[in-house]
DSSP file (Angstrom, degrees, kcal/mol; ACC not computed):
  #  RESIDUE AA STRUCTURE BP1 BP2  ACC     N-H-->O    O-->H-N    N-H-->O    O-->H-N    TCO  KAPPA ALPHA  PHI   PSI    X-CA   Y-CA   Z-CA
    1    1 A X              0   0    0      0, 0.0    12,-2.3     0, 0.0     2,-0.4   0.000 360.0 360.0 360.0  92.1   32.3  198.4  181.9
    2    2 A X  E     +A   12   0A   0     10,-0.2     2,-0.3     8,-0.0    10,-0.2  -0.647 360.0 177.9 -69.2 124.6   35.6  199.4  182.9
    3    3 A X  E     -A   11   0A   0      8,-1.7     8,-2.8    -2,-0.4     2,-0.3  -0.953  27.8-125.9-136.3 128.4   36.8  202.9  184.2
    4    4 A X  E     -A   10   0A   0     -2,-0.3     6,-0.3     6,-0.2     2,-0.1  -0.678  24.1-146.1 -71.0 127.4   40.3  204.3  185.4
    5    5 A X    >   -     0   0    0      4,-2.4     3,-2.5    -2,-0.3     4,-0.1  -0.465  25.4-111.7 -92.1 154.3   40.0  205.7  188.9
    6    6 A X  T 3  S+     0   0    0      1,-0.3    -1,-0.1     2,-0.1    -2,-0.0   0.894 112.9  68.6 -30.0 -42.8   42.4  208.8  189.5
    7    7 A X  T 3  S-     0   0    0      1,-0.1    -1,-0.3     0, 0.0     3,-0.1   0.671 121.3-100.2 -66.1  -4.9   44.3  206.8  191.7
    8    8 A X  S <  S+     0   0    0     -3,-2.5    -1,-0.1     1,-0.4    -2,-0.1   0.310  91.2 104.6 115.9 -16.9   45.8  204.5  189.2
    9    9 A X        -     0   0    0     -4,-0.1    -4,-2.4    23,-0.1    -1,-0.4  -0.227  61.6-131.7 -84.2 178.9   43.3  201.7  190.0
   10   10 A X  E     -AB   4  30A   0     20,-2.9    20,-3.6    -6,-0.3     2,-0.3  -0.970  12.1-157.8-145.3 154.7   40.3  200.5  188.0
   11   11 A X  E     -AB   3  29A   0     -8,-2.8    -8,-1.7    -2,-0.3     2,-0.7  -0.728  16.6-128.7-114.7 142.6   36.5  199.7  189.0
   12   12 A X  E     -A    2   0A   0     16,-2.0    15,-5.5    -2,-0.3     2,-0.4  -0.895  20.5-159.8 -95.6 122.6   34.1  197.6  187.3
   13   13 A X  E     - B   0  26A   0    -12,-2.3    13,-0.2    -2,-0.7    12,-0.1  -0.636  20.2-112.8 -85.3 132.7   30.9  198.7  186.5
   14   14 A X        -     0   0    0     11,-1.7    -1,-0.1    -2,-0.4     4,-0.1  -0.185  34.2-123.2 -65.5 165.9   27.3  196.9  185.7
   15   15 A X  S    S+     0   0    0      2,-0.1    -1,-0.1     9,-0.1     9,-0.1   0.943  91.0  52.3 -76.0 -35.1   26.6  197.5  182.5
   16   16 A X  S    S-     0   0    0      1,-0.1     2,-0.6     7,-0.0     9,-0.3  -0.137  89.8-105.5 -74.3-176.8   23.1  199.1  183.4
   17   17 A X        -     0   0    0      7,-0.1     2,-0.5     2,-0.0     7,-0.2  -0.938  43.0-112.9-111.7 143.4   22.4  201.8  185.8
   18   18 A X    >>  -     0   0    0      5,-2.5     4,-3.1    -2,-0.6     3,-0.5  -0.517  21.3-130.6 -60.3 109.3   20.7  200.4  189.0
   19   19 A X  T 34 S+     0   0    0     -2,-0.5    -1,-0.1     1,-0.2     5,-0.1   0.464  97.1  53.9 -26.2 -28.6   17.6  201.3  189.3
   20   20 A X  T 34 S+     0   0    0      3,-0.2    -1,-0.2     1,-0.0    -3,-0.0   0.857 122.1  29.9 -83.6 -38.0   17.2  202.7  192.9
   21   21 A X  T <4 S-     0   0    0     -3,-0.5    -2,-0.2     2,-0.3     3,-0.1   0.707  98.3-130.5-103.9 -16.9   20.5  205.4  192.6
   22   22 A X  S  < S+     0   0    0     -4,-3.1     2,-0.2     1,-0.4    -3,-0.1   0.470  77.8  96.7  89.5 -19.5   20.0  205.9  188.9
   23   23 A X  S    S-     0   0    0     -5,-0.4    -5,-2.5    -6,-0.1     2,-0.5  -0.674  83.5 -75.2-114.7-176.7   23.7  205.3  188.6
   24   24 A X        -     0   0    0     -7,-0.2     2,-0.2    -2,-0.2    -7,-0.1  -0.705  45.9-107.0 -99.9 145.8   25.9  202.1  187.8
   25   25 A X        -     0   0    0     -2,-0.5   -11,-1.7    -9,-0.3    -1,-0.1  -0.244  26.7-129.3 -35.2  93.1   26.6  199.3  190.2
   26   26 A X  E     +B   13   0A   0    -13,-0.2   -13,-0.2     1,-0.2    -1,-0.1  -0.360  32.3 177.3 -59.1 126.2   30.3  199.4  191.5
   27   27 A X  E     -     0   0A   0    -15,-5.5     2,-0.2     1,-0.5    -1,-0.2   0.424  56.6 -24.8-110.3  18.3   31.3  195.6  190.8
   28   28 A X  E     -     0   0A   0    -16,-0.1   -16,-2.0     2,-0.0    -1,-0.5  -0.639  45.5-124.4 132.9 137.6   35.0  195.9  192.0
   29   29 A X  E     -B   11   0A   0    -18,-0.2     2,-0.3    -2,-0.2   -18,-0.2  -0.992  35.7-173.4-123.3 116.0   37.8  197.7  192.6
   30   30 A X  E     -B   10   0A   0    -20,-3.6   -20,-2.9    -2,-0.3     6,-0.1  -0.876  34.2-144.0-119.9 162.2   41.0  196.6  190.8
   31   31 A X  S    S+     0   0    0     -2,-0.3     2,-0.3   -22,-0.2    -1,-0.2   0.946  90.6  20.6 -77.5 -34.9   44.9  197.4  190.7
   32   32 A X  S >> S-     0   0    0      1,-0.1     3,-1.9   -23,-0.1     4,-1.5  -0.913  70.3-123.9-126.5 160.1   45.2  196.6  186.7
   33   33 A X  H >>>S+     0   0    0     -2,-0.3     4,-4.6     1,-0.3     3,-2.1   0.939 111.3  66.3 -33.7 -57.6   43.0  196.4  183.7
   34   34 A X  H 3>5S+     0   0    0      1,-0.3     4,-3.3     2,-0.2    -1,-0.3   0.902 114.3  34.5 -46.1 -36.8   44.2  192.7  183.0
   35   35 A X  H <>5S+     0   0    0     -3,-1.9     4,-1.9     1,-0.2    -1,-0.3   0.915 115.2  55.3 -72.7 -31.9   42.3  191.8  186.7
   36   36 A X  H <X5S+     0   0    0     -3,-2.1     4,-2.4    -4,-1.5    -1,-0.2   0.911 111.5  40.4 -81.9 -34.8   39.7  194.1  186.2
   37   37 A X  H >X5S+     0   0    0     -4,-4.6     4,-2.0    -5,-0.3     3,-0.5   0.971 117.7  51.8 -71.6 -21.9   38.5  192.6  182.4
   38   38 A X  H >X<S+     0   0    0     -4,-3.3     4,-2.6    -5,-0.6     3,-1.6   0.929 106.9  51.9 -61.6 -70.7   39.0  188.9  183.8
   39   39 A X  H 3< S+     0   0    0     -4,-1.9    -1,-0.2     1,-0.3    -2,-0.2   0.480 111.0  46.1   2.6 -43.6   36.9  189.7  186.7
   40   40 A X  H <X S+     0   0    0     -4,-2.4     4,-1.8    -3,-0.5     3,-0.4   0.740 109.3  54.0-101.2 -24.7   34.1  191.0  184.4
   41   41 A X  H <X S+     0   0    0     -4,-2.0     4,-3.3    -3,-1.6    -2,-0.2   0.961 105.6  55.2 -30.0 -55.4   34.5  187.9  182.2
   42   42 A X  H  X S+     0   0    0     -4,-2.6     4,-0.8    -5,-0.2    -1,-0.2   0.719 110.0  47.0 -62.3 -22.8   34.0  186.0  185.5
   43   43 A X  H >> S+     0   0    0     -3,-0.4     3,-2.1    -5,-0.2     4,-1.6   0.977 106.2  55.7 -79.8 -80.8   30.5  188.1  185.9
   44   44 A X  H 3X S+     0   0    0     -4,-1.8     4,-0.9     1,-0.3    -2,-0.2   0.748 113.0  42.2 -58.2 -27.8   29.3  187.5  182.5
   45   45 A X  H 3< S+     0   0    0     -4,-3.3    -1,-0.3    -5,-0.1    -2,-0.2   0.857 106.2  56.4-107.5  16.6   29.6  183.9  183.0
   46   46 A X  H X< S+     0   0    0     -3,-2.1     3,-1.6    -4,-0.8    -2,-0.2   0.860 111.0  58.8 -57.7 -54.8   28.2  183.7  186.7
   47   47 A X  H 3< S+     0   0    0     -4,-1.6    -1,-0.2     1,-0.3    -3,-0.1   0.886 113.9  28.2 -62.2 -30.4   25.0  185.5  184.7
   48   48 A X  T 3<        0   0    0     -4,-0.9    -1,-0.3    -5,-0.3    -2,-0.2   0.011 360.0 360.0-138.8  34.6   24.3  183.2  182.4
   49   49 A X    <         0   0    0     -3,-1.6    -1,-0.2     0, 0.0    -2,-0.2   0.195 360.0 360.0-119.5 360.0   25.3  179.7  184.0
């Protein structure tokens, strides 16, 4: 899950909320979308390789 930060950047988030804080998992901070959705491709197949 990708979110645009004020500053211009964007963070990736797990798709759940973490259990301990109740919120979602910061997975990255990137300067454009294009980096931030490859970046979560690369997570989704790290999970399930």
């Amino acid at each position: 899950m990708i979110r645009k930060l004020p500053s211009g950047g964007y963070r990736l988030y797990s798709r759940k909320p973490d259990p301990r804080t109740g919120k979602r998992r910061n997975l990255g901070t990137f300067p454009t979308r294009e980096k931030a959705e490859k970046h979560e491709r690369e997570v989704q197949y790290f999970k399930h390789h």
